[in-house]
Backbone as ProteinMPNN parsed JSONL, in Angstrom:
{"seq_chain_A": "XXXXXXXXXXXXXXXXXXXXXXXXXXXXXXXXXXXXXXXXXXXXXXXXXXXXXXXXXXXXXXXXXXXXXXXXXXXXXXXXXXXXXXXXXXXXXXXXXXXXXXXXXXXXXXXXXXXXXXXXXXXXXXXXXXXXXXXXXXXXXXXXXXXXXXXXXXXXXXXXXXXXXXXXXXXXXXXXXXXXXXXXXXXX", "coords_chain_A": {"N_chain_A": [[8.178, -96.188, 98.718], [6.213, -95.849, 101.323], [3.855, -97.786, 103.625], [1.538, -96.375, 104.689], [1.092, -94.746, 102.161], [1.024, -96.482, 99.838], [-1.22, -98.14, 100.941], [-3.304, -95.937, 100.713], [-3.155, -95.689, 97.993], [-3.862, -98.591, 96.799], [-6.673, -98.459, 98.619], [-7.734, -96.097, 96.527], [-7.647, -97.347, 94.221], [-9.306, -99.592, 94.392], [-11.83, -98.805, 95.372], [-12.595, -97.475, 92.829], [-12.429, -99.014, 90.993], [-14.879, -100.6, 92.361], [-16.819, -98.559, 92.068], [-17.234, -98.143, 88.84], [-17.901, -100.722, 88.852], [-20.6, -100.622, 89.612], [-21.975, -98.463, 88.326], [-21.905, -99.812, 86.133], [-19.982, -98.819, 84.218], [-17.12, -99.13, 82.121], [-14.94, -101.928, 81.814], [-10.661, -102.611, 81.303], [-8.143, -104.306, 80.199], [-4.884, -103.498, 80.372], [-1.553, -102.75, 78.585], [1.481, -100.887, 79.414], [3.804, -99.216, 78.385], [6.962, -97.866, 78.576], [9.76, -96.083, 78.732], [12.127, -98.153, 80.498], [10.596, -99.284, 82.142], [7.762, -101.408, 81.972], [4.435, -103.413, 81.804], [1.903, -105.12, 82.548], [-1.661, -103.926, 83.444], [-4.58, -102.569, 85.016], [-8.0, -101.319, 84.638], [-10.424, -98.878, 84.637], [-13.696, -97.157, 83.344], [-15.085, -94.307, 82.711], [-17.682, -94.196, 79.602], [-19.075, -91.287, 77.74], [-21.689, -90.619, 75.262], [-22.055, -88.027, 73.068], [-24.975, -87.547, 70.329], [-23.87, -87.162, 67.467], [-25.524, -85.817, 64.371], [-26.531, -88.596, 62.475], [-25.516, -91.664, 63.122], [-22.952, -91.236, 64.33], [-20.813, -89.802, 67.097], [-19.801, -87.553, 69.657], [-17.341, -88.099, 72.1], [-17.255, -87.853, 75.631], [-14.814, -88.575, 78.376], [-13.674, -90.413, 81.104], [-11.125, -91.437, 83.074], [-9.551, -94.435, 85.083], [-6.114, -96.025, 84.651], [-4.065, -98.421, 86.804], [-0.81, -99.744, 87.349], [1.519, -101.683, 88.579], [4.45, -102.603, 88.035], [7.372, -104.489, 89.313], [8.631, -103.445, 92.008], [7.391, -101.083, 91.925], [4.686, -98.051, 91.182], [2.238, -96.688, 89.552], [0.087, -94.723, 88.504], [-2.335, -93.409, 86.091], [-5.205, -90.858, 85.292], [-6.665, -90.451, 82.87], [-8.8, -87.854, 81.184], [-10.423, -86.767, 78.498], [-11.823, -86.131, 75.321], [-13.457, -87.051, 72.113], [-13.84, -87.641, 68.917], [-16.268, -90.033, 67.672], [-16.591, -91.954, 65.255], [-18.963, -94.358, 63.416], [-18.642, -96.648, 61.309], [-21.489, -97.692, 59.678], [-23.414, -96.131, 60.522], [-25.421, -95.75, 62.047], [-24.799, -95.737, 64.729], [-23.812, -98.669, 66.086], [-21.881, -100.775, 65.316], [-18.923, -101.316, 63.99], [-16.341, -99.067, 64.46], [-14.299, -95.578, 65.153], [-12.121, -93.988, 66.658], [-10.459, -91.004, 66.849], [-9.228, -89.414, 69.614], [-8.006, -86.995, 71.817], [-6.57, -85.255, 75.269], [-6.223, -84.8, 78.822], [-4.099, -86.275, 80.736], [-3.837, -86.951, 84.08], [-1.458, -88.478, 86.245], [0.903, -90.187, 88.38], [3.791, -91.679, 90.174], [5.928, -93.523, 91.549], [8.392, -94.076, 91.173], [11.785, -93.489, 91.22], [12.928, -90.48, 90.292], [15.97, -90.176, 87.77], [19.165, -88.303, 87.002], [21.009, -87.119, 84.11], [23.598, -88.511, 83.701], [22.407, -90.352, 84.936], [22.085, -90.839, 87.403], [20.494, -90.617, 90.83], [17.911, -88.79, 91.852], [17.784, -86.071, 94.233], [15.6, -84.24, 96.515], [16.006, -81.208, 98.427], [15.622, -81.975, 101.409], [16.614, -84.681, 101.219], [14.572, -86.514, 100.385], [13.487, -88.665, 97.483], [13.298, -87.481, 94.211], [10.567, -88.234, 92.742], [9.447, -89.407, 89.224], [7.538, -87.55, 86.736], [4.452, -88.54, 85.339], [2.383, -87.164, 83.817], [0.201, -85.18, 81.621], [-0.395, -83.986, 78.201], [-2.319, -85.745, 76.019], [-3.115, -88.011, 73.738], [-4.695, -89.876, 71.201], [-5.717, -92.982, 69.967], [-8.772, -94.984, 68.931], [-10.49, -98.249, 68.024], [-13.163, -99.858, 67.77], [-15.976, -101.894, 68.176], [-19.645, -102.535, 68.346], [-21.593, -104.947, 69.415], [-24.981, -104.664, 67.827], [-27.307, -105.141, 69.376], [-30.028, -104.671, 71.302], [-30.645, -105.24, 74.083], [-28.116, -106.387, 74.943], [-25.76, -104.447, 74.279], [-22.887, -104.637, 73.902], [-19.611, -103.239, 73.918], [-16.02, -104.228, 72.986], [-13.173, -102.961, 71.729], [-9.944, -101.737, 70.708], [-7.373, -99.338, 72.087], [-4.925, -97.414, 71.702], [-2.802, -94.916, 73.149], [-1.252, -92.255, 74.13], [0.735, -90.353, 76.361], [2.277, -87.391, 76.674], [5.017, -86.496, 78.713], [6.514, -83.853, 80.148], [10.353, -83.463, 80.203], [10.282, -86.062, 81.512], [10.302, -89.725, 81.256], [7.752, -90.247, 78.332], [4.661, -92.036, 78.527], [3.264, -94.56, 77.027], [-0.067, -96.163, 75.881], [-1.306, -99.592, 75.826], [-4.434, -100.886, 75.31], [-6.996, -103.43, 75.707], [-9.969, -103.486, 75.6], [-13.168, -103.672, 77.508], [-17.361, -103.053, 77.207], [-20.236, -102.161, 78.717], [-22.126, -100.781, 76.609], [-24.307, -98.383, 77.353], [-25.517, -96.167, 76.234], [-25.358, -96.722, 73.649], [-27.405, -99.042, 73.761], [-29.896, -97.273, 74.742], [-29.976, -95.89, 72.141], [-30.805, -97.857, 70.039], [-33.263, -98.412, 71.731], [-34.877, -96.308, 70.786], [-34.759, -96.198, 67.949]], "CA_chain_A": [[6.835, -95.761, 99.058], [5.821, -95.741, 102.725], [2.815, -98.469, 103.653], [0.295, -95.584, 104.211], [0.852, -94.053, 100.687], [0.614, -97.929, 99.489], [-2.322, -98.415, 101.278], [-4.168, -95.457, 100.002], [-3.339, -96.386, 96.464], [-4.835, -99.837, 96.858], [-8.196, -98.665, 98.385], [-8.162, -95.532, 95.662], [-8.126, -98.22, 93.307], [-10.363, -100.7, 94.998], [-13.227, -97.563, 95.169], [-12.609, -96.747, 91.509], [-13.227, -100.462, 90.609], [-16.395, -100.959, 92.875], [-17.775, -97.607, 91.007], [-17.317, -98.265, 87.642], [-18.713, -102.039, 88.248], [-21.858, -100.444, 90.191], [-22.064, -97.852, 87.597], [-21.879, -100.796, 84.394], [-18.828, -98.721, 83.498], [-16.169, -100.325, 81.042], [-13.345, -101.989, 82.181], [-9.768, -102.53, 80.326], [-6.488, -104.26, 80.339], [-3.674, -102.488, 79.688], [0.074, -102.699, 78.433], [2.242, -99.981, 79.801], [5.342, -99.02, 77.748], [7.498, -96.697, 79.322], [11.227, -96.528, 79.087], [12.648, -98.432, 81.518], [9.479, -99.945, 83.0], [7.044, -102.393, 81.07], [3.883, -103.736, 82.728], [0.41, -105.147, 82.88], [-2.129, -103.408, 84.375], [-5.759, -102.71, 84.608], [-8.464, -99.808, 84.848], [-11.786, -98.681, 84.388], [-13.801, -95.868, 82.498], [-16.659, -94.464, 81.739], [-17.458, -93.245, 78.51], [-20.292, -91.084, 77.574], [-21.474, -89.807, 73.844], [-23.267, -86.736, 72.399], [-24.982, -88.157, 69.388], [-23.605, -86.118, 66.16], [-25.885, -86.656, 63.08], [-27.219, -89.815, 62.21], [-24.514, -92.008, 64.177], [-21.455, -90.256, 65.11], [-21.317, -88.68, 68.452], [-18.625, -86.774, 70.497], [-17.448, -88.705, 72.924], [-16.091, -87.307, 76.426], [-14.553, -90.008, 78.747], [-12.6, -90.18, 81.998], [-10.934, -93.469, 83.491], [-8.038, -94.824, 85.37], [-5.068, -97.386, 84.763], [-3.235, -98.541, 87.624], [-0.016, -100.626, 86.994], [2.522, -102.179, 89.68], [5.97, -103.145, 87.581], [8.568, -105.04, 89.92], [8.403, -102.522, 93.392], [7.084, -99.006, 91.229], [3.417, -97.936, 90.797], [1.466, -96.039, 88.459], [-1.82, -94.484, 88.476], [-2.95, -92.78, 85.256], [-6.417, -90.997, 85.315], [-6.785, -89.993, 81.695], [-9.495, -86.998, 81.066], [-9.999, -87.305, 77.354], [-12.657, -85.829, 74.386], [-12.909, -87.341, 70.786], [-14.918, -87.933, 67.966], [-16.741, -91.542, 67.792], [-17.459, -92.433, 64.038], [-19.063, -95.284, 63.652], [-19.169, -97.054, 60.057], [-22.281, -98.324, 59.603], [-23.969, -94.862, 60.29], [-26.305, -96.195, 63.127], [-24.538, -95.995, 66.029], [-23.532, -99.257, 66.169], [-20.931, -101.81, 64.316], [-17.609, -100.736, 63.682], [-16.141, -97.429, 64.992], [-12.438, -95.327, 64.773], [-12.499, -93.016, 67.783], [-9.371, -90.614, 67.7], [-8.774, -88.526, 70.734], [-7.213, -85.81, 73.143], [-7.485, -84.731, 76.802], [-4.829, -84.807, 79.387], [-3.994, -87.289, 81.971], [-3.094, -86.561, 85.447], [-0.346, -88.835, 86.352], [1.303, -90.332, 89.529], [4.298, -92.928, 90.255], [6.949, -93.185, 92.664], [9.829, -94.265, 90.017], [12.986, -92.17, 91.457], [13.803, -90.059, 88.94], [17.144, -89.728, 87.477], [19.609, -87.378, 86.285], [21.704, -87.096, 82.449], [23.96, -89.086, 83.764], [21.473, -91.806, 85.523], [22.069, -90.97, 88.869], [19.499, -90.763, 91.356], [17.443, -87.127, 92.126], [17.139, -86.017, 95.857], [15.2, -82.892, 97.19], [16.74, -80.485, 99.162], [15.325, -82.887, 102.649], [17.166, -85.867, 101.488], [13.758, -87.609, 100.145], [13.348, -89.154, 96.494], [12.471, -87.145, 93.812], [9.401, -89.23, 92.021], [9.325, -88.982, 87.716], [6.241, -86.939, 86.325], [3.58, -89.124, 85.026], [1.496, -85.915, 83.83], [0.663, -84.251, 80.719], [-0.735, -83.835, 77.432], [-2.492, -86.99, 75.813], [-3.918, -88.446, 72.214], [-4.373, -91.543, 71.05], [-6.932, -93.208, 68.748], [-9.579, -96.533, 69.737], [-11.021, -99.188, 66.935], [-13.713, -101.038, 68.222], [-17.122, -102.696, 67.234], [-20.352, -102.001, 69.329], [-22.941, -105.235, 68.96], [-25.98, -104.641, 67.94], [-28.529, -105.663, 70.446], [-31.234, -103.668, 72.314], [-30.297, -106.081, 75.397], [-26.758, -106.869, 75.171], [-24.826, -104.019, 73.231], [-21.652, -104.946, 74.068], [-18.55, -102.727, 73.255], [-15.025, -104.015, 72.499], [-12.157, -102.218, 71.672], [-8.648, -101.84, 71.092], [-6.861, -98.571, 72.201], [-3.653, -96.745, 71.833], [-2.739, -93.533, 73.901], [0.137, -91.722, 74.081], [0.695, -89.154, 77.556], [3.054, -86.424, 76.258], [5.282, -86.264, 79.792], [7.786, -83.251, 79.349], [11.073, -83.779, 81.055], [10.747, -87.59, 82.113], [9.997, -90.524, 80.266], [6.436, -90.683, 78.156], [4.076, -93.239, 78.536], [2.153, -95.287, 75.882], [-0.788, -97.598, 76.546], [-2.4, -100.422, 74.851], [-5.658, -101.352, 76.065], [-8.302, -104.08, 75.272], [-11.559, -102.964, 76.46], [-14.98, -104.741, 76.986], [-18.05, -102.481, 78.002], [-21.541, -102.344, 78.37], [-22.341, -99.591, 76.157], [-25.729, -97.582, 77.523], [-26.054, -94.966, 75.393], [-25.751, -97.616, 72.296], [-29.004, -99.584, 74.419], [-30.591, -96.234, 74.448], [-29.978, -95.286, 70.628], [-31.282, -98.691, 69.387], [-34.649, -98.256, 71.677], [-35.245, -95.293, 70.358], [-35.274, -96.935, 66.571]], "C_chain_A": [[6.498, -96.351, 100.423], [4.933, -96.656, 102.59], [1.499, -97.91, 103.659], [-0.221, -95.358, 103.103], [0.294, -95.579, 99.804], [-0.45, -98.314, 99.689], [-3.634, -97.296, 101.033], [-4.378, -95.715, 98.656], [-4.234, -96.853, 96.24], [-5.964, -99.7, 96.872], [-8.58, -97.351, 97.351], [-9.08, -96.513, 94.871], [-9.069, -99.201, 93.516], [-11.789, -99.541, 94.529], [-13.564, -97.063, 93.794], [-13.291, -98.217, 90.887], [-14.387, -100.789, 91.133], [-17.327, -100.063, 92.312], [-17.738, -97.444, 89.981], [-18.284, -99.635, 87.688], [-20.232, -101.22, 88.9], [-22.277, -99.572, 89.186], [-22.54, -98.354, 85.923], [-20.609, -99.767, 83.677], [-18.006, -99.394, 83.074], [-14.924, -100.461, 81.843], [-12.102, -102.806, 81.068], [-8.894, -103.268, 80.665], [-5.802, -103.942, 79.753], [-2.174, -102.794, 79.669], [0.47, -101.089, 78.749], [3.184, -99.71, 78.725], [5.776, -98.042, 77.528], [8.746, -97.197, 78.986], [11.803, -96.392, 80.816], [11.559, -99.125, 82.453], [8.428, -100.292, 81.201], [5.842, -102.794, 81.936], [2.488, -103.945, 82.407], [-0.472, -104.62, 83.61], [-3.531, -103.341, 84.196], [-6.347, -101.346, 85.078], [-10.182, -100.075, 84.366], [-12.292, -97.466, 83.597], [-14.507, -95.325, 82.452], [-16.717, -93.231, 80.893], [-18.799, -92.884, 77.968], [-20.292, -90.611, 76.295], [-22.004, -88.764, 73.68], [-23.321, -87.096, 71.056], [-24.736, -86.703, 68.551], [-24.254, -86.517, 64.984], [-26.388, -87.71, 63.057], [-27.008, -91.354, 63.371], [-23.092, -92.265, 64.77], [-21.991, -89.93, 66.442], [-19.8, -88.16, 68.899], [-18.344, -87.603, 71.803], [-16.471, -87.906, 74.323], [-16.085, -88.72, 77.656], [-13.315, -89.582, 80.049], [-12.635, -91.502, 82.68], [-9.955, -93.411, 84.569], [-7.471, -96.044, 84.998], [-4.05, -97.398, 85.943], [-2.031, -99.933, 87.172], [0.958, -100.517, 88.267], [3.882, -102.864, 88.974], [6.878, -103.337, 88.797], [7.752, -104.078, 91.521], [7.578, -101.503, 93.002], [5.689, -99.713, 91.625], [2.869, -97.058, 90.46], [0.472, -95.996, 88.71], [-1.736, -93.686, 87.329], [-4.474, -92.292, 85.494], [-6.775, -89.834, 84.292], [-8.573, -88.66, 81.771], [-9.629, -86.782, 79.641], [-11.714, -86.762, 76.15], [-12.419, -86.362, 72.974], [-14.321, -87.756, 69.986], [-15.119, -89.679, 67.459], [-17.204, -91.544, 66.063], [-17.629, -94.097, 63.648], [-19.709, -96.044, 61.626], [-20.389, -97.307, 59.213], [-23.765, -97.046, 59.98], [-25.389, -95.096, 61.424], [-25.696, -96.208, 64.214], [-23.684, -97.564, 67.194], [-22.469, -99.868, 65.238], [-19.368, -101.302, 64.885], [-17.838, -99.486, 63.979], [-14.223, -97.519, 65.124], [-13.236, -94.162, 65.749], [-11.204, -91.782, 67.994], [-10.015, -89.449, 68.848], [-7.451, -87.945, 71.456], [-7.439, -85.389, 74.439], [-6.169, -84.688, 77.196], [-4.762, -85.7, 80.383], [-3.207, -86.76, 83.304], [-2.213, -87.993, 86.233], [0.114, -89.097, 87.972], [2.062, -91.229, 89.729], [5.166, -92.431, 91.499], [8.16, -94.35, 92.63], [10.242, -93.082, 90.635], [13.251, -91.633, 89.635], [15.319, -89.533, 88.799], [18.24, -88.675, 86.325], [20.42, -87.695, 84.854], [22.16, -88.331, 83.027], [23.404, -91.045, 84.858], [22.041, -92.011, 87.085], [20.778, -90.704, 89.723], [19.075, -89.18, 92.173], [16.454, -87.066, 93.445], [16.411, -84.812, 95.848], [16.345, -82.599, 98.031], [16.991, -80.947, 100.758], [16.089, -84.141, 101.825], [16.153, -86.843, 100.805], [13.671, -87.299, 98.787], [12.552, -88.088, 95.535], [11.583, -87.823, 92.769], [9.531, -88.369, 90.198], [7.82, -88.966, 87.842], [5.631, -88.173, 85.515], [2.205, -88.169, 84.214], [1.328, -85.504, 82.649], [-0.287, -84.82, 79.276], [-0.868, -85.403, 76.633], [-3.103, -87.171, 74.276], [-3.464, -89.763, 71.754], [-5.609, -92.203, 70.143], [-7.529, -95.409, 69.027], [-10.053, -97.16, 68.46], [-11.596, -99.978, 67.899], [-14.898, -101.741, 67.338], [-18.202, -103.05, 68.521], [-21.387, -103.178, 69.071], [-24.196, -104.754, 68.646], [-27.099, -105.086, 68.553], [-29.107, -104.474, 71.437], [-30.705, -104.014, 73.618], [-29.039, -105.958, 75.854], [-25.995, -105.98, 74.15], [-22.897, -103.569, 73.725], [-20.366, -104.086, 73.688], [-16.844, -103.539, 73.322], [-14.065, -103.2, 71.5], [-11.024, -101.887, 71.931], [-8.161, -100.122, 70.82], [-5.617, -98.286, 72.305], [-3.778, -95.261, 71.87], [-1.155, -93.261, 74.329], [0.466, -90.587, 75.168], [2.067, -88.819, 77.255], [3.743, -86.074, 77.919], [6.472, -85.011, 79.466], [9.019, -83.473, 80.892], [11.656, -85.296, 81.47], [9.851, -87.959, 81.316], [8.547, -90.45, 79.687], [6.039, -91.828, 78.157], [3.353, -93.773, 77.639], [1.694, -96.53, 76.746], [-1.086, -97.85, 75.841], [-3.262, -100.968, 75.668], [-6.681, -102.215, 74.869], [-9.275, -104.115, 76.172], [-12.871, -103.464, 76.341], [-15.929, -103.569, 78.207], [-19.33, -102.839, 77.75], [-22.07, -101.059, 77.932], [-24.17, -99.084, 76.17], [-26.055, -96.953, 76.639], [-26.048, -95.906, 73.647], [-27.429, -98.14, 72.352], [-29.925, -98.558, 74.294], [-30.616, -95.711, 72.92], [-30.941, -96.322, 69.945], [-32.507, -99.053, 70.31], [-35.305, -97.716, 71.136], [-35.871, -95.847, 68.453], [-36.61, -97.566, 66.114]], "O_chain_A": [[6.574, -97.579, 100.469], [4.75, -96.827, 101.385], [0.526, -98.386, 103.074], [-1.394, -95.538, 102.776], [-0.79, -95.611, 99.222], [-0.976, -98.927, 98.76], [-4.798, -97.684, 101.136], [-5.48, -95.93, 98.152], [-5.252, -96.373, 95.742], [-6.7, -100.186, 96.014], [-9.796, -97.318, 97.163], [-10.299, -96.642, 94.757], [-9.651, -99.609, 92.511], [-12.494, -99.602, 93.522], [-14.562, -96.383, 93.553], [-14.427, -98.37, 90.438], [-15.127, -101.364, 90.336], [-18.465, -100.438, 92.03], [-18.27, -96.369, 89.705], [-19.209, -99.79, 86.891], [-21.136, -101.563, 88.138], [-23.426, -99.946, 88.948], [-23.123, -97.783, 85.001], [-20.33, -100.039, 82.509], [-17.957, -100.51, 83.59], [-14.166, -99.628, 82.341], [-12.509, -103.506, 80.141], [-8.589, -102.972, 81.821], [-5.879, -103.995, 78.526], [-1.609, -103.078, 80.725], [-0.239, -100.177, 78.322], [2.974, -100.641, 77.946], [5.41, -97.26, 76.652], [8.985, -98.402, 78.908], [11.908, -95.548, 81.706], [11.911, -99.471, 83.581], [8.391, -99.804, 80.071], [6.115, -102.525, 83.106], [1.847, -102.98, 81.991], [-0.168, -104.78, 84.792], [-3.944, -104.002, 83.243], [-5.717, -100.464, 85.66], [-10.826, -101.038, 83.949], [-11.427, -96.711, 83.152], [-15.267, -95.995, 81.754], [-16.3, -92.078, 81.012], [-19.632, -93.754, 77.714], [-19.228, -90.158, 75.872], [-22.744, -88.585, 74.647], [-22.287, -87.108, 70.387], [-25.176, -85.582, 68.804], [-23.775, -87.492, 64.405], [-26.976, -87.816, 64.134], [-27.838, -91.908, 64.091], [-22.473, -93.133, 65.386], [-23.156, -89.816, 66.821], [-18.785, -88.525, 68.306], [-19.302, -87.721, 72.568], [-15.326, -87.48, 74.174], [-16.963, -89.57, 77.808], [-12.402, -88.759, 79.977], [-13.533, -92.326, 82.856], [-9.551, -92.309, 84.941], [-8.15, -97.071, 84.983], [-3.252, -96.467, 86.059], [-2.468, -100.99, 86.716], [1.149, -99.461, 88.871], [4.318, -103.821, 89.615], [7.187, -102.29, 89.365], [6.58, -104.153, 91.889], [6.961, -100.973, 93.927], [5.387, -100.833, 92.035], [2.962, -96.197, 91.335], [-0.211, -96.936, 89.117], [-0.755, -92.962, 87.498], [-5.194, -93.201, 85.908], [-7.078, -88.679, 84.591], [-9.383, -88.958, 82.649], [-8.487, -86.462, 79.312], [-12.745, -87.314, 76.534], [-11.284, -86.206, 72.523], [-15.442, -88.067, 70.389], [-14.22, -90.369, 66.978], [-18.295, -91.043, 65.79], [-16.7, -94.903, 63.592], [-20.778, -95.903, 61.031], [-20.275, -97.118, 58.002], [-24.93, -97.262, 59.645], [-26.332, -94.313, 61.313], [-26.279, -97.0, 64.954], [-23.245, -97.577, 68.344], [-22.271, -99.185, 64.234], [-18.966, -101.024, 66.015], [-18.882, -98.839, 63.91], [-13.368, -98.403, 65.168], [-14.361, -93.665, 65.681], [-10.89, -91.543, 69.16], [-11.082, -88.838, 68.788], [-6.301, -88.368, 71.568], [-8.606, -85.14, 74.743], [-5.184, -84.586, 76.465], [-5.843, -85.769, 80.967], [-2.091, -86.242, 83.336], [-3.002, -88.435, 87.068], [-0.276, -88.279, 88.806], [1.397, -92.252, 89.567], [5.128, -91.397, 92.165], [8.643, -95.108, 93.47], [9.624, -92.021, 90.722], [13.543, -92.082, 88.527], [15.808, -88.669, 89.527], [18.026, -88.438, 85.136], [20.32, -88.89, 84.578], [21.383, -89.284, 82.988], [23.864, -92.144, 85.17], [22.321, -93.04, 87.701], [19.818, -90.55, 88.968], [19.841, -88.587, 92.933], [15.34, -87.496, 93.743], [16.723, -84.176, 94.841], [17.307, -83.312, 98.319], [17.991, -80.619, 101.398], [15.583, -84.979, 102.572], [16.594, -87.966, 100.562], [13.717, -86.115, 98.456], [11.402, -87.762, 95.83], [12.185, -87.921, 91.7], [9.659, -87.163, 89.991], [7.056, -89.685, 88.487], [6.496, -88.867, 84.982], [1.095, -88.694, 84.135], [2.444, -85.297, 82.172], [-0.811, -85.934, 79.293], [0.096, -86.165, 76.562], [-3.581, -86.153, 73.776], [-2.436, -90.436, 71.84], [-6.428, -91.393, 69.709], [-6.942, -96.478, 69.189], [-9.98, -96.309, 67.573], [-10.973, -100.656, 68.716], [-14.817, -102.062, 66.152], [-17.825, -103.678, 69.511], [-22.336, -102.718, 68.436], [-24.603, -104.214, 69.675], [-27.952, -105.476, 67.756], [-28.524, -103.627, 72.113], [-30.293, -103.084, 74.312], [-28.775, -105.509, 76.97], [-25.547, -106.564, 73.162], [-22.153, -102.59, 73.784], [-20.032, -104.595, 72.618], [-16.402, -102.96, 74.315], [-14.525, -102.884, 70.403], [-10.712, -101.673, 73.102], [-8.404, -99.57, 69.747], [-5.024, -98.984, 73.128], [-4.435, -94.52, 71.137], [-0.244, -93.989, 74.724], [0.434, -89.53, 74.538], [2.981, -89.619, 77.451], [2.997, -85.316, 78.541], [7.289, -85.227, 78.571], [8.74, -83.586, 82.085], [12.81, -85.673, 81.675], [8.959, -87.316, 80.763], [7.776, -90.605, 80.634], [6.794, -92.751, 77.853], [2.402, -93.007, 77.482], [2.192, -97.32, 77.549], [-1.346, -97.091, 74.908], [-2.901, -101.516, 76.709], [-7.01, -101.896, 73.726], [-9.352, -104.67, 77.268], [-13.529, -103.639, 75.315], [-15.622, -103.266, 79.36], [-19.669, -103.61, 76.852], [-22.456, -100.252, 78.778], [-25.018, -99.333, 75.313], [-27.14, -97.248, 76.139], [-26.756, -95.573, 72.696], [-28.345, -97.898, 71.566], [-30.931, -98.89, 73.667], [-31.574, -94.977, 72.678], [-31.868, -95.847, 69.29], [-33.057, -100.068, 69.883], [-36.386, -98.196, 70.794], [-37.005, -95.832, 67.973], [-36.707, -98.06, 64.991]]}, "name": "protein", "num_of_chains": 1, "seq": "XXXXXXXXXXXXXXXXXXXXXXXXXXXXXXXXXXXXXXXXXXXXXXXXXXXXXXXXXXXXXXXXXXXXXXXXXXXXXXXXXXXXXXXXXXXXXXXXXXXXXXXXXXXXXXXXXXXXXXXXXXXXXXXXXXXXXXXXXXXXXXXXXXXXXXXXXXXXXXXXXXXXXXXXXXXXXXXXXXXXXXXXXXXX"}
């Protein structure tokens, strides 16, 4: 990867992090686990609901994870709809969130052929493995209750369906400041 392309990355990700924190959007850390790459990484999100019923809602949600393993780098920027049920039937407590969407994808891992050789273009330059593609995955968290401080944690697993080159699975532990919880429990 060239220093330009490197250096747009960086301030992508820099601009994505300064507008999620200015925003009070949630941020995450994340395990990677990819074959052939492994990796810590981090991201941001924001996740909005449509209350369903009492307190369920629909949740639609778009984020990114960026990860740096050894030289590589990864951007994920998941796009993602799912149903929020939340135990306790208020909007708050406990919640099981599965979901679907698709993630749009980006690394610049050479990709290689059957035999694990290395895949050029027709110019001589690297061809990069897809990062792209069809996603689902399912969240468990637990939303405090407080008017003030309604806090979200949450542990996620997501699965990006890549066809062709390797898929990706994430694990994420997530801490947010959930608005639309603050707004449900004024309303009460």
């Amino acid at each position: 990867m060239n220093l330009l392309r490197k250096t747009r990355a960086c301030l992508l990700v820099f601009a994505l992090l300064i507008g999620s924190l200015a925003t009070h959007a949630q941020l995450a850390v994340t395990q990677l686990i990819m074959k052939g790459q492994s990796a810590t990484g981090f991201g941001g999100f924001f996740h909005g609901g449509i209350p369903v019923g009492k307190g369920d809602e629909i949740g639609l949600e778009a984020g990114f994870d960026y990860f740096a393993p050894n030289q590589s780098h990864l951007i994920f920027v998941p796009l993602l709809a799912g149903y929020r049920h939340f135990f306790g039937g208020n909007g708050t407590g406990w919640y099981i969130e599965p979901f679907i969407g698709y993630t749009i994808g980006n690394t610049d891992i050479q990709k290689v052929d059957a035999a694990g050789n290395p895949v050029f273009n027709s110019d001589s330059t690297d061809v990069d493995q897809k990062a792209s593609g069809a996603t689902a995955g399912i969240c468990v968290g637990y939303i405090l209750p407080s008017h003030n401080y309604p806090v979200n944690i949450g542990l996620r697993f997501e699965h990006v369906f890549v066809t062709g080159d390797p898929s990706a699975s994430l694990l994420s532990l997530r801490f947010s400041w959930s608005l639309f919880a603050a707004r449900r429990l004024q309303k009460q």
